[in-house]
N, C-alpha and C positions, 0 to 999 in steps of 0.2 A: 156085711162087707167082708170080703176076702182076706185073707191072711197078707196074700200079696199085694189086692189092693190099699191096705193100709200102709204096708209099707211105703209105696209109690207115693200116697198122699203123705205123708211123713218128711218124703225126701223131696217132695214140692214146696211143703212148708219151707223148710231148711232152707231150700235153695233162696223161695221169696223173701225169708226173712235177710239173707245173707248178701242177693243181689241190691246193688248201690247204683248201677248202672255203671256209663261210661262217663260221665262227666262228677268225680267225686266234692265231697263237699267244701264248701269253699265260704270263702267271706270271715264274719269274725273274727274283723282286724281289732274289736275293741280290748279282746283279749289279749293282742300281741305287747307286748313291754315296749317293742318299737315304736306304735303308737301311742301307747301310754303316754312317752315321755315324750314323743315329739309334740304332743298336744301339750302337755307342760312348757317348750320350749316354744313354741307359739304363741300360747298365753302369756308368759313371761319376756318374749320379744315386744307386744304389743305395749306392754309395760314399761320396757325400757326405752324405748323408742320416743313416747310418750315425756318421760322423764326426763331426758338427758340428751334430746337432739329438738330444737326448735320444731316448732309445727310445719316452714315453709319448706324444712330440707327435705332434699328427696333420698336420701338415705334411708330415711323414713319407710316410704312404699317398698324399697329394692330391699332390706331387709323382711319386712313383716310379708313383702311375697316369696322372699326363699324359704320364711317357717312355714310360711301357707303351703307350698309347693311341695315341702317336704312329708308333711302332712296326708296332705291330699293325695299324693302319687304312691303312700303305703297304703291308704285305705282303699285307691283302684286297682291296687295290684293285688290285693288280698279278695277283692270279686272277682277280679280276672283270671284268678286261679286255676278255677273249674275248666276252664275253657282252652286255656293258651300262658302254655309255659314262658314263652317266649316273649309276651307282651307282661307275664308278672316278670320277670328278668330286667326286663328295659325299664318300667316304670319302678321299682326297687332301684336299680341303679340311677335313675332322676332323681330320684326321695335323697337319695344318699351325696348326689352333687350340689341340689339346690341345699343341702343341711351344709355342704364343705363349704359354700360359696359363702354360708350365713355367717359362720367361722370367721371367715377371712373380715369379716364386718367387725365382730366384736373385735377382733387382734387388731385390724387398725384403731380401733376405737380405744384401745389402751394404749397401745404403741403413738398413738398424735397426742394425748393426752400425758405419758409420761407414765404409764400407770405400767405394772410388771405385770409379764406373762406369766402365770405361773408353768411351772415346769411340775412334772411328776414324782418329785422329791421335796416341792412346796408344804409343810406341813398342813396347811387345809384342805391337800387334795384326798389325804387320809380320812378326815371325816367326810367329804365331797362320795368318797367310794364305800363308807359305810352306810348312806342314803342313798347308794345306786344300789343297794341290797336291799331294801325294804321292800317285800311285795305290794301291789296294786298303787303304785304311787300317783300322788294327784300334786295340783299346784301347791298343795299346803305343806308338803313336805319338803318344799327346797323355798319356800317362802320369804323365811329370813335372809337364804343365801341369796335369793333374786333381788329381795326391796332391800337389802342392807343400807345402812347410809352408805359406805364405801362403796364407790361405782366400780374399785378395783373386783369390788368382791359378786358386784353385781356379775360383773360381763365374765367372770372368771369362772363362777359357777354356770351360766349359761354355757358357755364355752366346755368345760367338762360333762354336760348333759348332749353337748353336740358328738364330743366326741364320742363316748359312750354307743350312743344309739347309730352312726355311722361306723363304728364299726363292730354292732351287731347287725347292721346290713351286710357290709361288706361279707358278713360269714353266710348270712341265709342267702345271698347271690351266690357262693360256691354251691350249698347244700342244693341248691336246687338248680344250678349246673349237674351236677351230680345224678341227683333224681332223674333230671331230664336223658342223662347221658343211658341211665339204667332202665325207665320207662317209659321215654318217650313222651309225647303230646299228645293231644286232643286222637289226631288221626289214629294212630297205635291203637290207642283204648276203645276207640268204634270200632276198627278191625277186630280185636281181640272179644268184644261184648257180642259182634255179629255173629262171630265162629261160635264162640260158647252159645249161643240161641240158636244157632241152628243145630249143634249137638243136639242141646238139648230138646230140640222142637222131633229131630230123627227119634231120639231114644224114646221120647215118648209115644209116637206114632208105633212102633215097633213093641207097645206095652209094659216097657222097662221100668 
């Protein structure tokens, strides 16, 4: 093999190893904190609902399908990635309103009941935000604060788990306003993959 021909095969490798295509990768939402703890506030809605509102109300279903919702619509938007900016934007912002609407459930749920809101000068929200540091967190780690016997403290730490992850949405809807603003969508990236192939498809024709 030629001098030059090695090089050429050298700079095919590179390229192969380096091309990703046009549609990058996407998915693994399990790794996102967003759904870490929306899956927390899920399982811990099911819980309280269970607990503390009879079986025939229907608060019941309108609650456990805003945590579902919320849910579900980070894990479709985090497949949907790959493909369409603009469908993970929309569904991120669904995740993020059925999580506010679920909000507004626990706050009535203290406020009919007499029970206090806490505010972010509440002395429990300090340790609440020392367990929103803990990496990988699961239902076990906010446990106590969910089954507490006090329902104040139940609905209050769910409530601070809402907030939290609502608005680490609302930040990765800018960021990827952003992105999008700066690379565009799906179409952009075909253009852009097609040019580069056929570069590349010239240069090699040409024995470069």
């Amino acid at each position: 093999m030629s001098f030059k021909s090695l090089i050429h095969l050298r700079k095919m490798e590179a390229e192969d190893k380096n091309n990703n295509g046009f549609i990058p990768k996407h998915g693994g939402y399990r790794n996102l904190i967003t759904y870490q703890k929306s899956e927390i506030i899920y399982d811990g809605t099911i819980y309280f609902t269970k607990r503390f509102f009879n079986k025939y109300d229907r608060t019941i279903d309108q609650m456990v399908q805003a945590a579902r919702s919320g849910k579900q619509n980070i894990v479709e938007a985090s497949m949907a990635s790959g493909t369409s900016k603009e469908t993970e934007i929309k569904l991120t912002n669904v995740a993020r309103a059925s999580l506010e609407e679920l909000r507004i459930d626990y706050e009535d749920f203290l406020r009919s009941n007499k029970h206090e809101i806490w505010d972010k000068e509440h002395r429990f929200v300090a340790r609440l935000r020392e367990l929103n540091k803990i990496p990988n967190p699961s239902y076990e780690t906010f446990k106590k604060g969910i089954e507490n016997e006090n329902p104040e403290i139940c609905a209050n730490v769910m409530i601070g788990l809402i907030k939290l992850v609502s608005y680490l949405l609302y930040n990765q809807i800018k960021s990827l306003e952003q992105s999008f603003l700066k690379e565009g969508g799906l179409r952009e990236r075909m253009t852009k993959a097609r040019i580069e192939q056929r570069t590349k498809d010239k240069r090699d024709n040409q024995g470069y």
